[in-house]
C-alpha positions in Angstrom: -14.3 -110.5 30.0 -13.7 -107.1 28.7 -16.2 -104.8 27.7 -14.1 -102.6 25.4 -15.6 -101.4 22.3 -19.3 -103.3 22.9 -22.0 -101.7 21.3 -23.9 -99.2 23.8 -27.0 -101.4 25.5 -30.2 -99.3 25.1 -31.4 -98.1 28.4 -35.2 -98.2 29.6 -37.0 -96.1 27.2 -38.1 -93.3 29.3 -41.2 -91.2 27.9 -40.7 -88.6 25.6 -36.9 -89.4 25.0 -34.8 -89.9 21.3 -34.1 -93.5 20.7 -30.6 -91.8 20.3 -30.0 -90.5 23.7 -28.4 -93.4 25.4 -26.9 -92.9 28.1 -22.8 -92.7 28.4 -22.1 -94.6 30.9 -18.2 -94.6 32.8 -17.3 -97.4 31.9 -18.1 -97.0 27.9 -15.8 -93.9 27.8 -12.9 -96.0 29.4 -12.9 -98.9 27.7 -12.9 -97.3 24.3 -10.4 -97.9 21.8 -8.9 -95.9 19.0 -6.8 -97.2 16.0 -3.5 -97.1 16.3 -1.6 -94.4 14.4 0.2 -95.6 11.2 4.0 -96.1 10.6 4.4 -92.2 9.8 2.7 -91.2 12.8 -0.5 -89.7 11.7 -2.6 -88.3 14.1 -3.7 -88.0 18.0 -0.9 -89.6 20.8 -2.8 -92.6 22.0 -1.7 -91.8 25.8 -3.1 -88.2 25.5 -6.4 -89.2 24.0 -6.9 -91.9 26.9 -6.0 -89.7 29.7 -8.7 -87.6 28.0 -11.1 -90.5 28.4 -10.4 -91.2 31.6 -11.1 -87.5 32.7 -14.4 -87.9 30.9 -15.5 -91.2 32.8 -14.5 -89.5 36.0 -16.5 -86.3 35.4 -19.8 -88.5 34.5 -19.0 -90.6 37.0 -19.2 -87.7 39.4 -22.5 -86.4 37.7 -24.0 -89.6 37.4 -24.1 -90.1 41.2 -24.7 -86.9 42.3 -28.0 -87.5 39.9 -28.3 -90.5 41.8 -28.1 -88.8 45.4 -30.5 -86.2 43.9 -33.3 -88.9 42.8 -33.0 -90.5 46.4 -33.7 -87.0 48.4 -36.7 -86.4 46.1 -37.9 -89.9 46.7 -37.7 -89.1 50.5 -38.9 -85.7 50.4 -42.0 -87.2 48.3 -42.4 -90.1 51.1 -42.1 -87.4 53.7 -44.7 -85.1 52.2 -47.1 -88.3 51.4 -47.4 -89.0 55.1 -47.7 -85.5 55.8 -50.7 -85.2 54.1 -52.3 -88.5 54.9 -51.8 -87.5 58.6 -53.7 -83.9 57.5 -56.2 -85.9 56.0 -57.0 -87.7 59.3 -56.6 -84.8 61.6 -59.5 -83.1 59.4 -61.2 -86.4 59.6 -60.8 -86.7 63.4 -62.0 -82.7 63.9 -65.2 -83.3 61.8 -65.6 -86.5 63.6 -65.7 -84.6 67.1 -68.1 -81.9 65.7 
């Protein structure tokens, strides 16, 4: 089943962001359609605007996982730092323990 021109699904509201800011997603941008010119040939070349749109998709695409890759290191880096401190926390522990 094609998903060309579906309306956009609203993502996860996420605090303190516009009901309007829905997120363009790769997909969305290549399956969208555009009229067809009419018999006089009015307006943009159909080929140009989708190789447009397919540039577009692959640029988000690109952003969209290196947002991804960004969201995983600070989900490690936050692990790594939890445990960090929780092993501070038990060294002090230990030391006043041994006092």
């Amino acid at each position: 089943m094609s998903m060309r021109n579906q309306p956009l699904e609203p993502e996860v509201p996420a605090p303190y962001r516009s009901q309007a800011c829905v997120r363009l997603l790769p997909w969305q941008v290549r399956e969208r359609r555009f009229k067809q010119v009419g018999m006089g040939r009015r307006g943009l070349e159909p080929g140009d605007v989708y190789a447009f749109l397919d540039r577009v998709a692959d640029d988000l695409a690109v952003a969209y996982a290196a947002l991804d890759a960004s969201r995983r290191e600070t989900a490690t880096i936050k692990d790594a730092l939890h445990r960090w401190q929780s092993e501070q926390g038990r060294a002090r522990q230990a030391e006043r323990g041994e006092r």
